[in-house]
N, C-alpha and C positions, 0 to 999 in steps of 0.2 A: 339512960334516963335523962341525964344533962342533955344531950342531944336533940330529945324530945322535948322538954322545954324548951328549950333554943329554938325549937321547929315553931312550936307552940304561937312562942312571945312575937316572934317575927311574923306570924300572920296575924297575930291579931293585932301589929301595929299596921299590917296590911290595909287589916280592915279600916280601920281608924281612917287609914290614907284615903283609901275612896268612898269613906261615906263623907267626910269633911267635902271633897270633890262635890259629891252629889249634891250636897244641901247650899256649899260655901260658893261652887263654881261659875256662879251668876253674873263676879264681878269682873272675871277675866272675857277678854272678846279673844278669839281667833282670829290671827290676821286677813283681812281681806270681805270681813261680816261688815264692821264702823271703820270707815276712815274718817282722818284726820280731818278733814274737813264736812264732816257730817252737820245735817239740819233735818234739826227736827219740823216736822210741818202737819197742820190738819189740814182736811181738804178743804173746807173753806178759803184758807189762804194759799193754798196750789188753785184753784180754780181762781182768785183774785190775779194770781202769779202771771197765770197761763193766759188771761186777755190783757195782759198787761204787754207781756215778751215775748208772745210767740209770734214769732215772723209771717208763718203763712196768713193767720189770721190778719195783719198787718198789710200785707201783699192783697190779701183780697178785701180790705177794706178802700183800698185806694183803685183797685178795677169799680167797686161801687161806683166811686166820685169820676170814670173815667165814664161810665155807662150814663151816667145825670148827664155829661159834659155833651154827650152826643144827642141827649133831646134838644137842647138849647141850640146843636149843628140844624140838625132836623127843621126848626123852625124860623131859619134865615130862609130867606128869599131867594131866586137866583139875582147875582149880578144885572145891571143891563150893560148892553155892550156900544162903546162908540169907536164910530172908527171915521177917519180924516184921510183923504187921497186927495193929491195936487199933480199938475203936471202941463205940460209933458216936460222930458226929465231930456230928453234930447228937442232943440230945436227946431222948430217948421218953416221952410221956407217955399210956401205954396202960394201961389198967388192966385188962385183958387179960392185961397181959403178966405171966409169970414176975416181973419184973424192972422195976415200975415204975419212972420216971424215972432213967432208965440215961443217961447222958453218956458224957465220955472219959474222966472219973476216976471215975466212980460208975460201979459196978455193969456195968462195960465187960466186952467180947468181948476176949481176946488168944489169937491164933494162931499160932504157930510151926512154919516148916517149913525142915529139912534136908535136900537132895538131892546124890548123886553122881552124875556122867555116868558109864557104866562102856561101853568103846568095846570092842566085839566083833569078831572075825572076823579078831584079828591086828592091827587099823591101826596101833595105835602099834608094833609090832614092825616093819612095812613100812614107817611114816612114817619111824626110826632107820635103816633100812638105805634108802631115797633117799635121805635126808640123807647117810651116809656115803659113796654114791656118788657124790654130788655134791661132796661134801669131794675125794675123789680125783682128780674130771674138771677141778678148780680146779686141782689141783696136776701135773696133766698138761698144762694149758693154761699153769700156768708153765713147765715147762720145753719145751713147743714153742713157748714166746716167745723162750725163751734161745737155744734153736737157729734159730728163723728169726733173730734178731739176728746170734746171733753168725757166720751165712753170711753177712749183710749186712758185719757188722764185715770178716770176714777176707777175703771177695773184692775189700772195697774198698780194702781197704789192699795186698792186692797190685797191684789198677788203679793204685792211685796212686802207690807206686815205681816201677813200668816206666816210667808214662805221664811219671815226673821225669823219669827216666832218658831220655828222647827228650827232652823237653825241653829237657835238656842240650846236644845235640846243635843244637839250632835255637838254643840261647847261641850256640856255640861259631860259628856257619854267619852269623847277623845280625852281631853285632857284629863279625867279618870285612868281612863284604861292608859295615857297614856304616862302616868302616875306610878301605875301598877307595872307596867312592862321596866321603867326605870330600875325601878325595886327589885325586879324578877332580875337585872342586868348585875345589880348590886351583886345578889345572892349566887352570880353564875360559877357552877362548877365546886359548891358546898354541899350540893344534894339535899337540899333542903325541900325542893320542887322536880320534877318532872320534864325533862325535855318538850315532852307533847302537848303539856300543859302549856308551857311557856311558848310551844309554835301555835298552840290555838287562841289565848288570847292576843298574839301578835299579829295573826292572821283578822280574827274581828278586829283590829285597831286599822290596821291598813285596809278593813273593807269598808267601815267606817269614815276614814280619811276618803275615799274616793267618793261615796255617798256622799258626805260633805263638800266634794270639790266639785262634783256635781251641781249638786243646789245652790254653794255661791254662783256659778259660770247662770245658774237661773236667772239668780238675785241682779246679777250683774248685769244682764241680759235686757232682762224688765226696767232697770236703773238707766239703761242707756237710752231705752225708745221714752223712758219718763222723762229725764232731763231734757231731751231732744222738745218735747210739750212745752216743757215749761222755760226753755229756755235758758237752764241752772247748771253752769259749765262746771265742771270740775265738782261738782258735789254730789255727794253720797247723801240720800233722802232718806231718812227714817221716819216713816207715816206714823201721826198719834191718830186713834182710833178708838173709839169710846164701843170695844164689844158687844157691850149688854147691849145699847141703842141697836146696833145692830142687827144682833139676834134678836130681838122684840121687835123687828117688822114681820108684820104677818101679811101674807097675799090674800089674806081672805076682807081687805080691807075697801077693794073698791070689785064692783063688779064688773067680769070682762067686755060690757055693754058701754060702760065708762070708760075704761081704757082704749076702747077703739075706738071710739068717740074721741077721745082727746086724739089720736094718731088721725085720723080722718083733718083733724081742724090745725094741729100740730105737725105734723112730721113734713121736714123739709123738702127730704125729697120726694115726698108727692104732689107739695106746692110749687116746685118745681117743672115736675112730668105735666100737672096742669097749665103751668107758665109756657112749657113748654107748646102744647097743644093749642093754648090761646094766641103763641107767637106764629104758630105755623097758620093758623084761619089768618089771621092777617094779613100774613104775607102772599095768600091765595089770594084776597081780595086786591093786595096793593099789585101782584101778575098781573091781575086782569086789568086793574087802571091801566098799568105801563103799555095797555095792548090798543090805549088809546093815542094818538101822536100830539102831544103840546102845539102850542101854538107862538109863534114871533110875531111881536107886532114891532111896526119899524115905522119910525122918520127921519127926510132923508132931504136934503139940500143940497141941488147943485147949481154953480154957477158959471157962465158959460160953457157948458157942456151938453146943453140940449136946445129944442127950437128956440125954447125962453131964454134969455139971460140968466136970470136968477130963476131956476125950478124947485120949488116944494112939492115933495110929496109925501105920501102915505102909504102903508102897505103891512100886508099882515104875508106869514109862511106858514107852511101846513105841510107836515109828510104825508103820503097817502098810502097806509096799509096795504095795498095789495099783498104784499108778500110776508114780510114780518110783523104775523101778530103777537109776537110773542106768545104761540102756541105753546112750547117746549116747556119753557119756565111756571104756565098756568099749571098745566098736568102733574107739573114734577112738584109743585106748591099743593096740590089737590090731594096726590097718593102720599107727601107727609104729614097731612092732617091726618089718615088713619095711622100713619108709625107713631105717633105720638101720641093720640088717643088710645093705642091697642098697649102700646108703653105704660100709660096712666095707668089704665086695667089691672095691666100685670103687677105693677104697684102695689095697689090698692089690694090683690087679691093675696100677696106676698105677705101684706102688714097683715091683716087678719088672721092668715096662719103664723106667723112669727109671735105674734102676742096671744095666741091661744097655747102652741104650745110652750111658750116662758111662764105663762102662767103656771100651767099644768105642771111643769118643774118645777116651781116655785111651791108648790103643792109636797112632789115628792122630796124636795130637798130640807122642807118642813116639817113633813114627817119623820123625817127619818132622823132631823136634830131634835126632836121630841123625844123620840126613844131614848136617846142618852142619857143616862143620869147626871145630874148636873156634878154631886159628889166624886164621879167617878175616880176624877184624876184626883183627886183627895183621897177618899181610898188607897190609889194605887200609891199616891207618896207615902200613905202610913204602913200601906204592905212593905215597898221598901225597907220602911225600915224595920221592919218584921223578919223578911229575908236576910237582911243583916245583922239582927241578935242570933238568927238560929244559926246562918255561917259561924259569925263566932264561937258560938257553943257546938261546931263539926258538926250539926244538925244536917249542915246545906253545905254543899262543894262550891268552890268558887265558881265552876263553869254553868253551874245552876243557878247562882248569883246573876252573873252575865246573862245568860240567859232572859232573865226574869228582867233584868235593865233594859236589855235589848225588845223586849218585847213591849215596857213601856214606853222606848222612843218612837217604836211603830206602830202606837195608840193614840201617841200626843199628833203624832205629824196628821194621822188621820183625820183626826180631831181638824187641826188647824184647813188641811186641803177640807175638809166638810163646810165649815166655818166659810173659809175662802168660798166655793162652789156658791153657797150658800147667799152671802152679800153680794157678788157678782150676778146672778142670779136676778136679783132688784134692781142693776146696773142697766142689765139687758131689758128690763120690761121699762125701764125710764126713758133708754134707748131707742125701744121700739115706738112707744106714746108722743116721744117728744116732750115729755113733760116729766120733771122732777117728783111725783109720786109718792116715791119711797127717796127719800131723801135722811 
């Protein structure tokens, strides 16, 4: 009878042990969930963060100002060219000559000539406007850097709140059971417990433990490519997030008429694929100038060197096409206007399907966080503790207990991965728009 109370009093200090866990266990972290140098942040101030420190953005804000620098190349002139010849450099001693015993200071030849390159057929007019194109495809390509980051930024940071958020859950579940297994170590070899008992919840602890270590190596994961955004060395990021906002965007708020409309006027990399396309006509048309040969005009002085003593003249140069019209480079300008046109297409016909089906996900991931009762997880804490007066009272075995624990940490994470799917979801359709929407 003493024996049996003894058996009695020690589980139901048991019990005591792990419901105190369950309810109490919020305040303790598992190492490697919060480090020490943890910051808390909403996304507003990560997205202020992220164009503040992130490098690449940085790198390609300064290609911008190198693309400007080359319209202003673009629209310099050529040089002109002068050139000075004197001589002769050896001696003459012809008596023949006009000019006996002429050297480089006696009685010398000096020639002078001025030319200008004068470029026909538009070039520099068309070299100013691909330069300018190119200016603009620079600054297209920075802000579809901003936006592929800041999808990067924002989906990641809501992975890695939910993904705490369960986290927490597998705290709250280890350091219970591992509570309990302590206790079971206390009691070993009084027969108070069950060998098999104490290899089964040892066994959940340690499957537990590895699930857990799993999901940090996640957390961890997701922390590295987010740091790496923002630029935030050594810190551990814990996202504030205002849930309810969250889960109160509904997809039924603009219509998919509108959202591809905005992706049509917005999204970079189609302004882009058209940049691009508007850069390749240009460069067709400037081929075909180049198929025209420039012109030198020249003046030119010489003195003693011709019938005149002192000769002025005039004179213009001219290559003559025959052979190099610059066929090769026209043709090869001609067939990437359609790669880049056929490019645009595929684009354009890529976004339409991308925001039709986000949408339509956004639909079923909608639906299916409507079904949930919002009580639920209330509920289940009060079952908890329901489960744990009837353990006490031998109603319920302790591995029915676990059980019933165990099954609502794989209700919660649900929950949270639904949640997560869910705001991600909005991420993508902002994504694909171009435009902050569901913000």
């Amino acid at each position: 009878m003493m024996n049996k109370l003894i058996k009695y009093g020690w589980q139901k200090g048991l019990i005591i042990l792990v419901f105190c866990n369950v309810n109490f266990l919020h305040v303790i972290a598992q190492p490697g969930l919060f480090q020490k140098d943890s910051i808390q942040i909403s996304l507003d101030s990560a997205e202020t963060m992220f164009l503040k420190q992130n490098l690449l953005v940085l790198a390609q804000k300064y290609n911008i100002d190198a693309q400007k620098a080359l319209i202003i190349q673009a629209k310099l002139l050529p040089n002109p060219n002068f050139s000075l010849s004197r001589g002769p450099l050896i001696p003459l001693h012809d008596d023949q000559s006009n000019y006996p015993s002429s050297n480089f200071f006696k009685n010398a030849e000096t020639a002078v000539s001025v030319s200008q390159l004068i470029l026909l057929a538009g070039k520099r007019n068309k070299q100013i406007k691909i330069a300018e194109a190119n200016a603009k495809l620079a600054e297209y390509q920075f802000y579809d850097l901003i936006r592929t980051l800041k999808y990067t930024l924002r989906t990641d940071f809501f992975t890695i709140y939910y993904l705490q958020q369960s986290a927490r859950v597998y705290d709250k579940e280890i350091a219970a059971l591992q509570q309990v297994v302590n206790a079971f170590n206390q009691q070993n070899g009084k027969g108070y417990i069950s060998e098999k008992e104490v290899i089964r919840v040892k066994a959940q602890l340690y499957s537990l433990q590895s699930e857990y270590n799993d999901l940090i190596n996640q957390i961890n994961d997701t922390e590295s490519e987010l740091r790496l955004v923002l630029q935030a060395k050594n810190s551990y990021i814990i996202p504030v997030v205002d849930n309810n906002k969250v889960m109160g965007l509904q997809p039924s708020q603009y219509s998919v008429s509108t959202l591809i409309d905005s992706a049509y006027k917005n999204r970079t990399d189609l302004l882009m694929a058209k940049a691009n396309t508007d850069i390749s006509k240009l460069n067709y048309s400037y081929q075909k100038a180049l198929a025209v040969p420039d012109l030198t005009a020249s003046l030119s002085y010489d003195r003693q060197g011709s019938y005149a003593r002192n000769f002025n003249s005039g004179g213009i140069a001219i290559d003559l096409p025959f052979f190099n019209r610059n066929q090769g480079n026209i043709k090869s300008a001609k067939i990437q206007i359609d790669v880049n046109a056929t490019t645009q297409k595929s684009i354009e016909a890529t976004l339409e399907e991308q925001i039709n089906r986000a949408l339509l996900k956004a639909y079923d991931n909608n639906k299916l966080f409507q079904k949930i009762d919002p009580k639920f997880l209330k509920d289940y804490d009060r079952l908890l503790n329901e489960v744990l007066i009837n353990y006490e009272k031998r109603n319920l075995g302790l591995l029915d207990f676990l059980d019933f624990y165990d099954s609502y940490k794989q209700n919660v994470i649900q929950i949270n991965t639904l949640q997560s799917n869910y705001a991600n979801t909005f991420e993508d359709l902002n994504f694909y728009t171009g435009a902050n929407f569901f913000n």
